[in-house]
Structures are given as C-alpha cells and as structure tokens.
N, C-alpha and C positions, 0 to 999 in steps of 0.2 A: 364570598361568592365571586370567585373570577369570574369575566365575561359575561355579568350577568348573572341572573337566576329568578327563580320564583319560588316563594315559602321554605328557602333553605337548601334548594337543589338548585341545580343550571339546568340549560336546556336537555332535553332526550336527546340521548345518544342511542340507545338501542342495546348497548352494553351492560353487563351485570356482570358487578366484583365482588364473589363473597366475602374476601377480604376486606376490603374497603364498609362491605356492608355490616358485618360483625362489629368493628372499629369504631359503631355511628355509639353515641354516649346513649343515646335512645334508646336503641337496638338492646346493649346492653342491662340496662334498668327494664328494660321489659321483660327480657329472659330470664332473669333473677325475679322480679314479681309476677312471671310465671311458674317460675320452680315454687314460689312461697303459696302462690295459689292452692297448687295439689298437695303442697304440703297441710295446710290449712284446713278443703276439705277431706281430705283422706285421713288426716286424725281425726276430725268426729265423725266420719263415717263408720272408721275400722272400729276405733278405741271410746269415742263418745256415746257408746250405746253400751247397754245392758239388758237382757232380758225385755227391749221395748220400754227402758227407761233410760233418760236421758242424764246421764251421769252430771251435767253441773246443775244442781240441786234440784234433780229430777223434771228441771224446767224443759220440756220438749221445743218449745219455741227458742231459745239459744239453738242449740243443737240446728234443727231445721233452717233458720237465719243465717249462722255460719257457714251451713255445707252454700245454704242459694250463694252467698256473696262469692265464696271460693272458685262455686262450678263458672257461675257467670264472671267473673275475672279474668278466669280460664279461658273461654268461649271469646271474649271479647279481646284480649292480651292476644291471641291468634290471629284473630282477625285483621289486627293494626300489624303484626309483624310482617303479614303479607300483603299488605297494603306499605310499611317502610321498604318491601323490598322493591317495592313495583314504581314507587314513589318517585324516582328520578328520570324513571323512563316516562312518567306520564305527560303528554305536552299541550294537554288542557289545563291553563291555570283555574276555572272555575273547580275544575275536581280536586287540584291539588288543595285550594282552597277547605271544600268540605271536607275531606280525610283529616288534615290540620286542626278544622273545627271540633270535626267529632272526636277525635283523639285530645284535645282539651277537654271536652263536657264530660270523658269516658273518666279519663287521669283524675280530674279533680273531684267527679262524683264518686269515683271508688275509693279515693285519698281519705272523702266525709264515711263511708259506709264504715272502711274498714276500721278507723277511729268508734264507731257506734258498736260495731261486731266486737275492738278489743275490750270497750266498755264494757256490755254488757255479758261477756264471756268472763269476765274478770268479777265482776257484779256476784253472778253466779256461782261461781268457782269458791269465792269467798264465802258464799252462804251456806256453805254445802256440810252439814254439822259434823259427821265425824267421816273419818280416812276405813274405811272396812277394805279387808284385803284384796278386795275386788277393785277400788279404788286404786290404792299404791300400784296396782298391779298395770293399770292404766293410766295413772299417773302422767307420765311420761309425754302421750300422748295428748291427753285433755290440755295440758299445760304447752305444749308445744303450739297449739293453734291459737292458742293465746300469745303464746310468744311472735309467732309469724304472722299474725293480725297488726301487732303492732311495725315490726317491721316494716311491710305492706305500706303502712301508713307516709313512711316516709321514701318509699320508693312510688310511691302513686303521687308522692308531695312531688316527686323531682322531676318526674312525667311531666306532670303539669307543667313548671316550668319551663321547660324545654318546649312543651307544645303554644305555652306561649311566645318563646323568645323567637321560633320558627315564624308566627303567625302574624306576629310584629317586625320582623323581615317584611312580609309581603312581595311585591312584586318591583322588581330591578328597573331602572329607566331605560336599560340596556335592553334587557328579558323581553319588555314589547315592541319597544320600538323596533327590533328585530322581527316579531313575528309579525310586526303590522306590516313590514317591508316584504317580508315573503310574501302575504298576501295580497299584496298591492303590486309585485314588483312582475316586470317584466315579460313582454312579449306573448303575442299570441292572443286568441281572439278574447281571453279569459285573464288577460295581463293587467288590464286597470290602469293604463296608460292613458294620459289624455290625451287626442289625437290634435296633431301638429298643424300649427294654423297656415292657411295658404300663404305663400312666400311668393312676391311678386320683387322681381329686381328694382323695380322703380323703390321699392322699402329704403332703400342705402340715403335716397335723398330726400326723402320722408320723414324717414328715422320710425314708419310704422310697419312692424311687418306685419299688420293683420291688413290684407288687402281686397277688396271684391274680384271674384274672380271672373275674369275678361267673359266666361261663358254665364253668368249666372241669372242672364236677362234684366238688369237692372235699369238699361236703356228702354224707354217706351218706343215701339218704330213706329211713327207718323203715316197713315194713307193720307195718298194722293187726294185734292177735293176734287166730288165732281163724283160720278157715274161709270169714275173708271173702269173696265172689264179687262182682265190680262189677256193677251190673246191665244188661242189656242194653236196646239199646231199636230 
C-alpha cells in the first residue's frame, strides 16, 4: 500500500481501471466461483430432475439444497464483485471495514455449505441402486455439480483468505493521519485552526507571548471620594 491505504486499497481517487481491476487475485477467484455457481445449480436444475423426482436417490432435499446454495452463491458472488469494484473509490474506512467483513463471513460460510452440498450430493449419488438409461443419460450432469461443489470448496477457501489478509491490513498510519488533516486542516470559518494568541511586542522580553490585551479592561478605574458630580456643559 504506497502512500498509505485502508483494508487493501489507498485513498479514493475517483478513477476506475478495468484492467487493474480484473488483475485483483480476488476479483479473479470470484468470477470462477461464479462460473461454478451456475454451473452447480443449472445441473440439478436442468439434469437433477425427472418426472418430479429427484435423481440422487430420489432424495428431493439434495436436489433443492443444491440449486438454494448455488443460486444464493450466485446472488451474493455479485454483489461483492460490485462492491470490489467500487471498493477503492470508497473514502469511508468504516464501510470499507464492513464490505471486508461481510465478504469474510460470506467466503467462509459458503467454503462450510459447499463442503456439506459436496457431501451430501455424493452421499446420495452413491446410494442411488442401479444406473437406468435415464440416469447415464444424465449422468453427466448430476455428477458435475458434484464435481463443482467441491471445487467451490476451495475457491470460497481462498476468498476467505484473502478477505482476511485484507482485513488484517486494516488501516495505514498514513491513511488517517491524512484524513484527520484534511478535516482539521486549514482556513476559513470551518478550518479548525486554533486562533492565534494576542501578541504583544513587550513578549520579546518576557519571553511570553500570551499577553492581556491593553483594551480588555483588566485595570479597575478608581472614583474620585467624596460626592463628586462631573460637570455639565
């Protein structure tokens, strides 16, 4: 993080590099555990069904488990790629903060699902007593979400990672100290400057330049005794 940064980025520039953003190791692992996503549910969607039964051993809850974890993958995997792309321009570190969060709790709870989805897809698949031509013929397919489940697994593992090594970054000595100065710094009635203490040239042989100032009434003025009356005129 030259110059600074916060959770992995530097400050907001306002600028956006598709290049640079494709590039991010992030970026990438997520758009491949989006492709495995729809791959995931769209085999037991298309190929996991029959006639209203549910092809790994006609257990309907695999089938439904699967397509939920895939769609929702899907849904959520989109959501953070447009949240990494927005992510460098954001220049509230509390939100950079929670995207960071959430994209940990997301990575490593889909990491656990997908691991339970390969299980028990595989569970199933195994029990399923004989191959009828209907089956081979779907093959393909039932075993593929099985296959991309477990993949899954270790591209939601490497998510995580990352959204920890990000999170454990944190925030740069530079990063605020910079932005506390903007907000403190200079000029005008909204500048935050402390206002500069009266300067009296007698300070030089003093050596204090915080001085009363000649007008601030700190002399008591003495009346005359007696009944005096000023005169009129």
């Amino acid at each position: 993080m030259e110059g600074g940064g916060a959770y992995g980025a530097g400050k907001a520039t306002g600028h956006f590099d598709p290049l640079a953003f494709i590039k991010k190791p992030q970026v990438i692992l997520r758009l491949i555990s989006w492709v495995f996503s729809i791959i995931v549910f769209g085999c037991i969607s298309s190929q996991g069904w029959f006639e209203g039964e549910c092809l790994y051993n006609g257990d309907s809850g695999a089938c439904r488990f699967g397509v939920a974890i895939g769609v929702i993958a899907f849904i959520g995997l989109t959501a953070l790629l447009i949240a990494d792309a927005l992510f460098d321009n954001i220049p509230s570190v509390q939100q950079r903060k929670y995207i960071v969060m959430g994209d940990m709790g997301f990575s490593a709870l889909w990491a656990f699902f997908y691991f339970v989805n390969f299980c028990y897809l595989t569970d199933a698949w195994r029990r399923t007593p004989t191959l009828t031509d209907i089956l081979m013929s779907r093959k393909s397919g039932v075993e593929a979400a099985i296959a991309f489940s477990f993949f899954s697994i270790g591209t939601f593992g490497a998510l995580t990672y990352f959204a920890v090594m990000r999170y454990r970054k944190g925030v740069s000595e530079d990063f605020s100290g910079g932005y506390d100065q903007d907000n403190m710094g200079g000029g005008g009635m909204g500048g935050g400057m402390p206002p500069a203490p009266y300067y009296s040239p007698s300070a030089g042989e003093s050596g204090d330049p915080y001085q009363q100032s000649p007008f601030s009434g700190g002399a008591e003025v003495k009346q005359p005794p007696g009944d005096f009356q000023p005169p009129t005129y």
